[in-house]
Residue frames as a rotation matrix with the C-alpha (Angstrom) as fourth column:
UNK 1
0.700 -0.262 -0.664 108.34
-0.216 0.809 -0.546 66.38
0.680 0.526 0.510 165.48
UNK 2
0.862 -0.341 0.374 110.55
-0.440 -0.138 0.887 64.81
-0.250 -0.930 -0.269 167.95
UNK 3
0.398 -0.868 -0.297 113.75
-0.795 -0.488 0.362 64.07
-0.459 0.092 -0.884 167.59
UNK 4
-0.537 -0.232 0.811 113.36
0.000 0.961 0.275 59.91
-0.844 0.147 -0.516 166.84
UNK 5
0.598 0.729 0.333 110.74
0.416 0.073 -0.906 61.08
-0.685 0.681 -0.260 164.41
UNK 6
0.762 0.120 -0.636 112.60
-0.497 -0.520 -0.694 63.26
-0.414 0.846 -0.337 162.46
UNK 7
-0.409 -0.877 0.252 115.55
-0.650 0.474 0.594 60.60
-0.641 0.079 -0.764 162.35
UNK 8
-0.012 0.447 0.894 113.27
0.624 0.702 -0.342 58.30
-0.781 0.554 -0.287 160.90
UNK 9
0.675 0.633 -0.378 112.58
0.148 -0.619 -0.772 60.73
-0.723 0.465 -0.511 158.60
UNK 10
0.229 -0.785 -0.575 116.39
-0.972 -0.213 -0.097 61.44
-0.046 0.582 -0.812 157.21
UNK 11
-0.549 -0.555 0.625 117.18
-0.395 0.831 0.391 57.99
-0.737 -0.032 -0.675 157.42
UNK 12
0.116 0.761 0.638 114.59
0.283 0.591 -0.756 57.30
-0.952 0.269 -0.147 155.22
UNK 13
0.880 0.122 -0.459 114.90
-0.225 -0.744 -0.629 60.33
-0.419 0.657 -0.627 152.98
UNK 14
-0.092 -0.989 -0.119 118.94
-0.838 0.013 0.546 58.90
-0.538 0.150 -0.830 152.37
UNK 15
-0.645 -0.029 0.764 117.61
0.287 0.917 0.277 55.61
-0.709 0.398 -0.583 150.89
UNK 16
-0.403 0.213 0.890 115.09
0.915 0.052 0.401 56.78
0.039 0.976 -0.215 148.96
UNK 17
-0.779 -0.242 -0.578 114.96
0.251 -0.966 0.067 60.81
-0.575 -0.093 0.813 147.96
UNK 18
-0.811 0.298 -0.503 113.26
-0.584 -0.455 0.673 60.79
-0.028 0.839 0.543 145.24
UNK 19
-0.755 0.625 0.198 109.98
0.535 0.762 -0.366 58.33
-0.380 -0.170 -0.909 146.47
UNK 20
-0.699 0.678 -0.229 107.04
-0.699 -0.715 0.015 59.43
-0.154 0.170 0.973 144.69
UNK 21
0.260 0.949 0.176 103.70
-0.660 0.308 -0.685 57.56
-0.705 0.062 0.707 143.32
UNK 22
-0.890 -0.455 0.007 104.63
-0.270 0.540 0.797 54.58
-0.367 0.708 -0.604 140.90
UNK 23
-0.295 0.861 0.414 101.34
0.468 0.508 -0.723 54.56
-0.833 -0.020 -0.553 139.41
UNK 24
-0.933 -0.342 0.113 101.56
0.314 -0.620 0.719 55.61
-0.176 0.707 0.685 135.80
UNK 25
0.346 0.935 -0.081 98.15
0.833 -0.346 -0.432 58.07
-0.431 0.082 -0.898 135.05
UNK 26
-0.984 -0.162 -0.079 98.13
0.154 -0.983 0.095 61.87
-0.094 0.081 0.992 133.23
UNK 27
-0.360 0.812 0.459 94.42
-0.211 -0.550 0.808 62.59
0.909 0.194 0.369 133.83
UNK 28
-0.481 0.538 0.693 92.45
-0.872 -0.207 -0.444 62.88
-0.095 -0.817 0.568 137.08
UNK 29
0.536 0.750 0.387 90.34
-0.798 0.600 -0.056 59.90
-0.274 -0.279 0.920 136.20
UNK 30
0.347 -0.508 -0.789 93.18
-0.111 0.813 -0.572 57.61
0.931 0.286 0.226 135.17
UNK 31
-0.627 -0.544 0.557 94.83
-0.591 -0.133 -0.796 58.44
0.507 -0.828 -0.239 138.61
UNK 32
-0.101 0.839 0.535 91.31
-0.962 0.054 -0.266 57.61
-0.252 -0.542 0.801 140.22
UNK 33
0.819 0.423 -0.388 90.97
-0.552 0.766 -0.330 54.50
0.158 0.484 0.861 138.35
UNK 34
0.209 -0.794 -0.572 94.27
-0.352 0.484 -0.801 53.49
0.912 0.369 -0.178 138.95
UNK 35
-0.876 0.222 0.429 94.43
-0.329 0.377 -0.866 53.45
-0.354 -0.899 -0.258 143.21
UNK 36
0.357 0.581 0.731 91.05
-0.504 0.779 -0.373 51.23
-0.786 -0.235 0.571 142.88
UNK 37
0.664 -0.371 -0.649 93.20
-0.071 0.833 -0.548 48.74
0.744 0.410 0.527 140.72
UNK 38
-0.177 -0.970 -0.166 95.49
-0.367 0.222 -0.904 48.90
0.913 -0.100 -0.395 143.01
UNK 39
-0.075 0.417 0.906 93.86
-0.997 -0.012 -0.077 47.80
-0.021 -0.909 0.416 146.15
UNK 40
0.123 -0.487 0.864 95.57
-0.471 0.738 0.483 44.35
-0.873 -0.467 -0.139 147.04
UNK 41
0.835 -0.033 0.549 97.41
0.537 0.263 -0.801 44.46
-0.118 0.964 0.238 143.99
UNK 42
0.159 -0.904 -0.397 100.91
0.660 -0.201 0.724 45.84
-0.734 -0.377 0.565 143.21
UNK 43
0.141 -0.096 -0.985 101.78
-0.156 -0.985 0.074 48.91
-0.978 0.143 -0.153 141.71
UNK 44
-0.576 -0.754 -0.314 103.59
-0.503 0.024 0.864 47.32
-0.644 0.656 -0.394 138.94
UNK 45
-0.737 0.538 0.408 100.65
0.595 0.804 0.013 44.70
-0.321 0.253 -0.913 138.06
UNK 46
0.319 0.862 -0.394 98.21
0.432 -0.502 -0.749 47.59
-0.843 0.069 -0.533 138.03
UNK 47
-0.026 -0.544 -0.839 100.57
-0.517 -0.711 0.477 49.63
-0.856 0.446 -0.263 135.41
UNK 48
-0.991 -0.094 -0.094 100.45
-0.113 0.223 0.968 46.94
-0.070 0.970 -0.232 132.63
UNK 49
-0.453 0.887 0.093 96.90
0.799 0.449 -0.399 46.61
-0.396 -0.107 -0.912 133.09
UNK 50
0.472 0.698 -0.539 96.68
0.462 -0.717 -0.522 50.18
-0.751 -0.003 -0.660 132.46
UNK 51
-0.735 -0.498 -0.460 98.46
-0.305 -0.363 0.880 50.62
-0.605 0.788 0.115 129.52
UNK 52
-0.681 0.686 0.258 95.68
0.724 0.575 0.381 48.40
0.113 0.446 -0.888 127.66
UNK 53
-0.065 0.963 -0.261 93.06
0.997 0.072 0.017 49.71
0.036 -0.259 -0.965 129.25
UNK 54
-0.122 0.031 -0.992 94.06
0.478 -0.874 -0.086 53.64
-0.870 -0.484 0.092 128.92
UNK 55
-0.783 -0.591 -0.191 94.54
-0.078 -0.211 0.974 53.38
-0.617 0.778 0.119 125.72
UNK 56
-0.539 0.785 0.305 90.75
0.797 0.358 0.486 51.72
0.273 0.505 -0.819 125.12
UNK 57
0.480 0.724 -0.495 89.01
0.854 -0.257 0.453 53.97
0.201 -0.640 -0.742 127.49
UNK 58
-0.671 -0.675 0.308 89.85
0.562 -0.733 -0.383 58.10
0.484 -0.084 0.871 127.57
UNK 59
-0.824 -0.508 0.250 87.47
-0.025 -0.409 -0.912 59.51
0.565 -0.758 0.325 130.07
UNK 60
-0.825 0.268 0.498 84.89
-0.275 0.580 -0.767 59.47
-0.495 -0.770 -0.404 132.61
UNK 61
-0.011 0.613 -0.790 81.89
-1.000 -0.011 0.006 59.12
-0.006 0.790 0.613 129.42
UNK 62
0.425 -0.029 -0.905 83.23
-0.376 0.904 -0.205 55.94
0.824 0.428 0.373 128.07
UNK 63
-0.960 -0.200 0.194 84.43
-0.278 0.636 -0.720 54.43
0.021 -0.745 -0.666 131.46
UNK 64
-0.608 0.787 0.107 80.86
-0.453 -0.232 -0.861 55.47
-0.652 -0.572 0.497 132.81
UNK 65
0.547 0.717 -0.433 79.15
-0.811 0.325 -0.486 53.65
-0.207 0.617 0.759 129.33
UNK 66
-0.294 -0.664 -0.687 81.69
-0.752 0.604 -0.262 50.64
0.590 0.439 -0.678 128.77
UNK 67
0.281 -0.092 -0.955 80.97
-0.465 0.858 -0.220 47.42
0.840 0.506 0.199 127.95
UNK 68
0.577 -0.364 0.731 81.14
-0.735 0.159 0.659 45.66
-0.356 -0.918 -0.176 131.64
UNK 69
0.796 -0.428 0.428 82.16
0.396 0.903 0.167 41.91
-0.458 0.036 0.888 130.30
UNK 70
0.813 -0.446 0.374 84.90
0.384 -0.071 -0.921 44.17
0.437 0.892 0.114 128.22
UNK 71
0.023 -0.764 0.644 86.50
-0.723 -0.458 -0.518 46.27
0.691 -0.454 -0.563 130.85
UNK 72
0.684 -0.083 0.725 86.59
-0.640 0.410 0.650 43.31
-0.351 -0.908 0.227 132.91
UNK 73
0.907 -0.351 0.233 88.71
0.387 0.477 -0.789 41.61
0.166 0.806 0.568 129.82
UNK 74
0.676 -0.427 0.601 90.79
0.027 -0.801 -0.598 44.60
0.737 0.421 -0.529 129.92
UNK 75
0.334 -0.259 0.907 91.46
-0.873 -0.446 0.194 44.25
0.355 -0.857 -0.375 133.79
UNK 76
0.444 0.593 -0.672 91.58
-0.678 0.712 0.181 40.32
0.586 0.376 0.718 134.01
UNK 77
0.121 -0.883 -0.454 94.77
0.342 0.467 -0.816 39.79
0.932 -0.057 0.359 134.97
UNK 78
-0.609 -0.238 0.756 94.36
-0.563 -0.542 -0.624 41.86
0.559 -0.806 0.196 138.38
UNK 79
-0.568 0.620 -0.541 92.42
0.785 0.605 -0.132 40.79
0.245 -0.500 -0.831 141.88
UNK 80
-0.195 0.947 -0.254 89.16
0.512 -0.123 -0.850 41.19
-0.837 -0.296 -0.461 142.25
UNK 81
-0.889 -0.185 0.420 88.77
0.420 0.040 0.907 41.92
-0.185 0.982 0.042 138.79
UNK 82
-0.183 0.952 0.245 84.92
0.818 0.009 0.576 41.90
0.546 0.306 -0.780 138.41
UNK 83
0.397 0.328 -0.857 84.21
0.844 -0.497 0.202 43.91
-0.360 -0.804 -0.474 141.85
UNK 84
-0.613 -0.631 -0.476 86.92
0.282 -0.737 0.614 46.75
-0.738 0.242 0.630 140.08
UNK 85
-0.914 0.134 0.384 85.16
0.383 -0.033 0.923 46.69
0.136 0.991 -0.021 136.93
UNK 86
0.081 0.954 0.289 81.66
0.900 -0.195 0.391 47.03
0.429 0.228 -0.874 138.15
UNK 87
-0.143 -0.281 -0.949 83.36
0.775 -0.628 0.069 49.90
-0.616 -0.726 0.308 141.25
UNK 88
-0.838 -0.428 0.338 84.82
0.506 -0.381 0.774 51.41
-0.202 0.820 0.536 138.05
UNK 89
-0.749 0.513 0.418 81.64
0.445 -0.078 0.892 52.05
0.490 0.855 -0.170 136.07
UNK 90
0.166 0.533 -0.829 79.46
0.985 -0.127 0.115 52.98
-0.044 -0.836 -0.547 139.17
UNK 91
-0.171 -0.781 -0.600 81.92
0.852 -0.423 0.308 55.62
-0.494 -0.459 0.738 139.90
UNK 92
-0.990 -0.134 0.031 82.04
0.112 -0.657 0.746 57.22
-0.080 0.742 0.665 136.46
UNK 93
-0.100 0.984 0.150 78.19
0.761 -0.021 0.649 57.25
0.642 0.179 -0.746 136.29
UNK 94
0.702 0.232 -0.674 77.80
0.625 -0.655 0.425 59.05
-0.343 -0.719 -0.605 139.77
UNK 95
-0.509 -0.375 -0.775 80.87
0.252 -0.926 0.283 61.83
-0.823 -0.051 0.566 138.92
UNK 96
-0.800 0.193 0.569 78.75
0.535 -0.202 0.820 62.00
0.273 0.960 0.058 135.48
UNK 97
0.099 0.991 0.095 75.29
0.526 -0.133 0.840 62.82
0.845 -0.033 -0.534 136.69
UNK 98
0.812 0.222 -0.540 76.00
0.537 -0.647 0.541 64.76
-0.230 -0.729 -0.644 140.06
UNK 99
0.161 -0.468 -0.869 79.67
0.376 -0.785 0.492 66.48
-0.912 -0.406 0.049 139.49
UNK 100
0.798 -0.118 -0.591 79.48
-0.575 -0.443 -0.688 67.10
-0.181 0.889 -0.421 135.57
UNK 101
0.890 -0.436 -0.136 82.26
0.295 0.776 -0.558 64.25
0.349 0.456 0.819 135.28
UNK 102
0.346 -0.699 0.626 84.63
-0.864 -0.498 -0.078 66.32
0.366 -0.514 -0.776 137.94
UNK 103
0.166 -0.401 -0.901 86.60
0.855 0.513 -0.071 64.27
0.491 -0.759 0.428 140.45
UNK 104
0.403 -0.340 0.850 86.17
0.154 -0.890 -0.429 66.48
0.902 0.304 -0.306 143.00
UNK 105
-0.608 -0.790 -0.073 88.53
-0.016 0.104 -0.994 67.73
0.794 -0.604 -0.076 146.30
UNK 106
0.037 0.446 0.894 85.93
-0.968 -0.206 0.143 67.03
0.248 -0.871 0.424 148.75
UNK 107
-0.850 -0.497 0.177 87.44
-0.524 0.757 -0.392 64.12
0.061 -0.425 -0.903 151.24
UNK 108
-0.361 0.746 0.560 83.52
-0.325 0.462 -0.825 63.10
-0.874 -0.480 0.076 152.19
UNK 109
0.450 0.379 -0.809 82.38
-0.809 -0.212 -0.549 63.18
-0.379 0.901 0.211 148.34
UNK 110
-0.077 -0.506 -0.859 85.02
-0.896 0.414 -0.163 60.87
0.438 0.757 -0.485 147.11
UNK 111
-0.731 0.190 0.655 84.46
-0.558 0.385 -0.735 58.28
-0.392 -0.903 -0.176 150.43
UNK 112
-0.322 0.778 0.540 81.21
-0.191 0.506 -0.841 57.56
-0.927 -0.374 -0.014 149.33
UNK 113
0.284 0.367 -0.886 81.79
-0.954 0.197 -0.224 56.53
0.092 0.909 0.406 145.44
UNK 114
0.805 0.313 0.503 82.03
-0.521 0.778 0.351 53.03
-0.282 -0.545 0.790 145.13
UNK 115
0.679 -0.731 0.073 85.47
0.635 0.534 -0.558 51.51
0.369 0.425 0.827 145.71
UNK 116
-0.076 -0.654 0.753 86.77
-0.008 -0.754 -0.656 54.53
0.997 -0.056 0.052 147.14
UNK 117
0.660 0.136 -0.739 87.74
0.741 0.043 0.670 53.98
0.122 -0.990 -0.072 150.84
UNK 118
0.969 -0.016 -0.248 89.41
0.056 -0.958 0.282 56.40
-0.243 -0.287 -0.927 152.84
UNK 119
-0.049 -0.972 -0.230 92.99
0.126 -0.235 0.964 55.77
-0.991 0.018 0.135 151.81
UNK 120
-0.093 -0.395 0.914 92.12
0.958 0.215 0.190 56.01
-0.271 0.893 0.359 148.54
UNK 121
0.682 0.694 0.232 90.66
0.716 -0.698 -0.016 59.31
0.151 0.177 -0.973 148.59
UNK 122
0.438 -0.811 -0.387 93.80
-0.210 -0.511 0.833 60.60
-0.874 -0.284 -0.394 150.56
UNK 123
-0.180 -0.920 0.347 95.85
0.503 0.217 0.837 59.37
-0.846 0.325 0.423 148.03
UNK 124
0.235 0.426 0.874 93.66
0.878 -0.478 -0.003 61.02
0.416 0.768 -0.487 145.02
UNK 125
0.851 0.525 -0.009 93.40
0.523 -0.846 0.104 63.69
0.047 -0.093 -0.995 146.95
UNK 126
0.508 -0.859 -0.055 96.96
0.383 0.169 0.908 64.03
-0.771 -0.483 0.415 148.13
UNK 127
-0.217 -0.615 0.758 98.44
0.742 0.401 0.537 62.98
-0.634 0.679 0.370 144.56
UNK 128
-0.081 0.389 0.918 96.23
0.996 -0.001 0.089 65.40
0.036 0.921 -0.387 142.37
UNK 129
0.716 0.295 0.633 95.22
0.166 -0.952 0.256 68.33
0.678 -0.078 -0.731 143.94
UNK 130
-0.286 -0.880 0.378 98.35
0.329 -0.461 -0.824 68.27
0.900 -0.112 0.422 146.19
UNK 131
0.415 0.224 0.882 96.50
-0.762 -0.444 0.471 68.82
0.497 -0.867 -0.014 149.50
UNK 132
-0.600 -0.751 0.278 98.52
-0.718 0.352 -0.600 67.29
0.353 -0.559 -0.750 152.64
UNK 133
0.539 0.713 0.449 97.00
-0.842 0.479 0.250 64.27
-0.037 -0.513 0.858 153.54
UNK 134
-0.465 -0.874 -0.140 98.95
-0.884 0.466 0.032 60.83
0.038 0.139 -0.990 154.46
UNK 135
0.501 0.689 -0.523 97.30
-0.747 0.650 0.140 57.47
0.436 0.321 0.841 153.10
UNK 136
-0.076 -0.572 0.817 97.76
-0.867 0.442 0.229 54.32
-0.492 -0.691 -0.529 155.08
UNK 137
0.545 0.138 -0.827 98.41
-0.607 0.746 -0.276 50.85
0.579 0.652 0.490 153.39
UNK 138
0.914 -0.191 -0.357 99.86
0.356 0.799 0.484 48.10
0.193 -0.570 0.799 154.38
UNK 139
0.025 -0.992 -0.125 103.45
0.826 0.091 -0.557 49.15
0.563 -0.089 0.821 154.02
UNK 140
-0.179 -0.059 0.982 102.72
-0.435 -0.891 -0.133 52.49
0.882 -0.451 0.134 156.11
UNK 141
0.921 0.340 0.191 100.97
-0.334 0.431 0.839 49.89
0.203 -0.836 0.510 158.70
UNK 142
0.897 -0.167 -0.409 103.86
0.381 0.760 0.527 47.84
0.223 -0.628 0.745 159.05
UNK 143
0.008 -0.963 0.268 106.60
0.827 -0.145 -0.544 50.27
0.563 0.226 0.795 158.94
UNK 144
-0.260 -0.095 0.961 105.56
-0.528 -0.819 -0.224 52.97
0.808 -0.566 0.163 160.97
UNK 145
0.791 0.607 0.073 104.60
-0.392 0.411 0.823 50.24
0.470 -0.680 0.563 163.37
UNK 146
0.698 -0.658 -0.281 107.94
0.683 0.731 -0.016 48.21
0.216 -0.181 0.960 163.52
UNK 147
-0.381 -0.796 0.470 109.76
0.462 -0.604 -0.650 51.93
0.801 -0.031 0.598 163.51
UNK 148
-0.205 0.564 -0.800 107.37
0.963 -0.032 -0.269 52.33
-0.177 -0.825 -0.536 166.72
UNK 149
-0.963 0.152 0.221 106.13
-0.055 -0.919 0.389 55.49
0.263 0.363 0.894 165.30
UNK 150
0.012 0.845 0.535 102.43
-0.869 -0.255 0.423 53.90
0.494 -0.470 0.731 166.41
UNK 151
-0.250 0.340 0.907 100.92
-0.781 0.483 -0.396 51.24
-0.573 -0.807 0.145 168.34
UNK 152
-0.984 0.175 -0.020 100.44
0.130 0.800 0.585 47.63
0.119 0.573 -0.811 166.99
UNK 153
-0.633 0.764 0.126 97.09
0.739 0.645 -0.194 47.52
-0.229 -0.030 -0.973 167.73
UNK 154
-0.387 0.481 -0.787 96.17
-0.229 -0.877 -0.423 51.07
-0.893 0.017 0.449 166.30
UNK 155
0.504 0.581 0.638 93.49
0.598 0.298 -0.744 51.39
-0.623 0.757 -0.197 163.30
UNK 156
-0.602 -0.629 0.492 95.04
0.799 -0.472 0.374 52.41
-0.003 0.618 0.786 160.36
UNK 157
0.241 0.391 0.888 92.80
0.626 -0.762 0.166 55.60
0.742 0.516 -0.429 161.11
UNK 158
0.979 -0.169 -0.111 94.62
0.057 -0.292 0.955 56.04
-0.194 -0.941 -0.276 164.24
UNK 159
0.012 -0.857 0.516 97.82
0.866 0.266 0.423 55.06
-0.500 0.442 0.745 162.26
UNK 160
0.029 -0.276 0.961 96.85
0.906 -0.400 -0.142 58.44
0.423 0.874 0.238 160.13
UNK 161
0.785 0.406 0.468 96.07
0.208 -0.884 0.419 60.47
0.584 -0.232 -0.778 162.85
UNK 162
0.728 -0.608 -0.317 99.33
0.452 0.078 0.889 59.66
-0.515 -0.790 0.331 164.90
UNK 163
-0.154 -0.967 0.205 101.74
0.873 -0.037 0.486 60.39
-0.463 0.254 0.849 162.26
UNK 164
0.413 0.040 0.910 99.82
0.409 -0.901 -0.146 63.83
0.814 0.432 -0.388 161.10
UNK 165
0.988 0.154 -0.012 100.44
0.092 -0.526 0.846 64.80
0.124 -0.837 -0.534 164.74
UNK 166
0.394 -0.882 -0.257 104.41
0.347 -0.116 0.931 63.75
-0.851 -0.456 0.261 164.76
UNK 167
-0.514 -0.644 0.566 104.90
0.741 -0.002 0.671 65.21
-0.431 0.765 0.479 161.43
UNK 168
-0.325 0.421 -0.847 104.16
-0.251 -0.902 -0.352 68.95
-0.912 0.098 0.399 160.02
UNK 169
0.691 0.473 0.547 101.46
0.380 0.407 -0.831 68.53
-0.616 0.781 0.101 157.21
UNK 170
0.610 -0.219 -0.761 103.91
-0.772 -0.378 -0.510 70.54
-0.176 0.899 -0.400 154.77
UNK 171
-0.451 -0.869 0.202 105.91
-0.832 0.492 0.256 67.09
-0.322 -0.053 -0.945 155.37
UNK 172
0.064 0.243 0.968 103.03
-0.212 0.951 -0.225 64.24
-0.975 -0.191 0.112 155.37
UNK 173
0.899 0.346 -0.269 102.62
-0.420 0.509 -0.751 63.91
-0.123 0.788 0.603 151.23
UNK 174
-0.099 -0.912 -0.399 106.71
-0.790 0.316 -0.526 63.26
0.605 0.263 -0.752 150.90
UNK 175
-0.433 -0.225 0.873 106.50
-0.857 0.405 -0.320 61.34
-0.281 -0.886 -0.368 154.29
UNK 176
0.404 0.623 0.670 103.86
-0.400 0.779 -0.484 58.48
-0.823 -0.072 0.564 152.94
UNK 177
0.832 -0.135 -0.538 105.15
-0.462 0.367 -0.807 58.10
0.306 0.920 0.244 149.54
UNK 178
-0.392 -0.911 0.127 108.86
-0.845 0.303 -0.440 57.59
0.362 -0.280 -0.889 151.58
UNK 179
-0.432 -0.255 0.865 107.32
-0.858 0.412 -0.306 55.53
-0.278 -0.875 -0.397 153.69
UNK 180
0.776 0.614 -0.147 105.72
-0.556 0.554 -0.619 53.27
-0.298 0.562 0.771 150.95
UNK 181
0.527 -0.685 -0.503 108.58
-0.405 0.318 -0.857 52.93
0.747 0.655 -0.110 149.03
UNK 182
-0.427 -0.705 0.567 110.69
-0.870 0.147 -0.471 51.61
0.249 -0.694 -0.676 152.10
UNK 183
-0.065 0.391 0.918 108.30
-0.364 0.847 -0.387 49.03
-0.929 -0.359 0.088 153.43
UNK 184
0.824 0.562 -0.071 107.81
-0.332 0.379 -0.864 48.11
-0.458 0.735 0.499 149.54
UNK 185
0.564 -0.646 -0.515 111.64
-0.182 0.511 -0.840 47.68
0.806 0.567 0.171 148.46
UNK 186
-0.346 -0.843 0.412 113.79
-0.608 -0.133 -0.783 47.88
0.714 -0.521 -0.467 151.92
UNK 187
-0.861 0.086 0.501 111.72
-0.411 0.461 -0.787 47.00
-0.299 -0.883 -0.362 155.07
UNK 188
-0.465 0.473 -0.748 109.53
-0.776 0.189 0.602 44.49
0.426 0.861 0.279 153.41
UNK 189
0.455 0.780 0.430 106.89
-0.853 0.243 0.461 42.00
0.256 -0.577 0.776 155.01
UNK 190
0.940 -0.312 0.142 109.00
0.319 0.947 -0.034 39.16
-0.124 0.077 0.989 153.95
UNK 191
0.326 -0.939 0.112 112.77
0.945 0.326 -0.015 39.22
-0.022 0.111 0.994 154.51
UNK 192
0.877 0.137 0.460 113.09
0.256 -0.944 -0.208 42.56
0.406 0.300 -0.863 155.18
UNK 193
0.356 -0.931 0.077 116.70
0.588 0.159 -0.793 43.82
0.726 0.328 0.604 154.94
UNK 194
0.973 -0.217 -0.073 117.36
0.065 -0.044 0.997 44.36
-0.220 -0.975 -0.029 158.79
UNK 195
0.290 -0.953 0.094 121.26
0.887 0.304 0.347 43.79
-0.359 -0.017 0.933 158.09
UNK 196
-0.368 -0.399 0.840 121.80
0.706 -0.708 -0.027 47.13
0.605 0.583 0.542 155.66
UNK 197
0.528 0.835 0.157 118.51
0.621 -0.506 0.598 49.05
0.579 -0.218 -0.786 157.90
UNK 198
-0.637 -0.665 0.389 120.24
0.225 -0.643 -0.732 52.28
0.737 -0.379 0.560 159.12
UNK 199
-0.072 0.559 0.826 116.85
-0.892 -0.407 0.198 52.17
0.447 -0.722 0.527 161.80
UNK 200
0.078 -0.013 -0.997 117.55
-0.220 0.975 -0.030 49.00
0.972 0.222 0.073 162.98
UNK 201
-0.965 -0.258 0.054 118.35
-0.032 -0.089 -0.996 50.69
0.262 -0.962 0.077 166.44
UNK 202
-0.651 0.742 0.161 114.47
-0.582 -0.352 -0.733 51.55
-0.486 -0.571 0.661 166.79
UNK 203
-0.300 0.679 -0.670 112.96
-0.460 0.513 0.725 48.81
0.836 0.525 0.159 164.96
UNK 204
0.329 0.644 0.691 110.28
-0.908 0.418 0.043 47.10
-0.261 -0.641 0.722 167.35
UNK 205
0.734 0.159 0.661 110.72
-0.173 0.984 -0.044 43.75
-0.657 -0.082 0.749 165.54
UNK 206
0.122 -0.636 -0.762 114.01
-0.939 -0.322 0.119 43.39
-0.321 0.701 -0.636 163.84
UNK 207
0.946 0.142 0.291 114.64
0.001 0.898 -0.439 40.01
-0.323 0.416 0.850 161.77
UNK 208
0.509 -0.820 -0.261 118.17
-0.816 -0.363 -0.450 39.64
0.274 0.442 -0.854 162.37
């Protein structure tokens, strides 16, 4: 870690200590269901959606046999609504019939259920089982970009492979969740609060 990295790092870690997932779930397949609602959709939008819809639907069985035109009802209010619903039901079918209704920790396995790209998988994988692995989203893209941590023009799988390399893995699950929560309340796409930004020396594109 070099020394501008790990500044970024405490500067961050002083605004927000306590950053974790803001996706409300207590089972593996709510978690799982919840990052594919959440895919260009806000944390907070996905959370009332799932209160309804956890409450209809307790695990991967009755996901994997439910009523499509219903759990789209359930989900309605989110984007891409239908495409989630049908992801949804896919999903729970295939962990039914090949893993015995597991979600399991295998990074290729989860890749190739439908709806599940590679940041989600990190994040499942990350969030649940607790292995080190740092999901990119938008707010990792544009914050580890503007804090010149990578390259504008890197792929957000170059975007994960740069920052495992400047950051020890026993660091990357805190590191992404920090680095969500910052670009989501602090250094934000719109109006992002440059004036208060204790990195404001190494920002790439301040908006001051």
């Amino acid at each position: 870690m070099t020394d501008q990295s790990a500044h970024i790092y405490h500067e961050i870690t002083k605004l927000f200590p306590n950053a974790r997932c803001e996706l409300n779930y207590q089972t593996p397949i709510e978690l799982l269901i919840a990052i594919i609602l959440s895919a260009q959709t806000t944390d907070d939008s996905v959370n009332k959606a799932t209160t309804e819809l956890f409450s209809k639907y307790h695990n991967v069985f009755e996901y994997a046999n439910a009523d499509i035109g219903e759990l789209e009802n359930s989900i309605r209010h989110l984007g891409l609504y239908k495409n989630k619903a049908k992801y949804i039901i896919l999903t729970c079918q295939i962990l039914l019939k090949k893993y015995n209704g597991i979600i399991p920790n295998n990074q290729k396995v989860l890749e190739s259920l439908p709806g599940v790209g590679r940041k989600t998988a990190n994040v499942f994988i990350s969030e649940w089982y607790k292995e080190p692995r740092i999901a990119v989203d938008t707010h990792v893209k544009r914050v580890s970009t503007r804090l010149g941590l990578v390259c504008e023009t890197d792929s957000l799988q170059q975007i994960e492979e740069q920052l495992m390399l400047e950051y020890d893995a026993s660091n990357w699950i805190d590191l992404h969740h920090k680095l969500v929560i910052f670009g989501r309340y602090f250094c934000t796409a719109k109006l992002p609060k440059c004036s208060q930004c204790p990195l404001i020396s190494v920002c790439k594109k301040p908006s001051l």
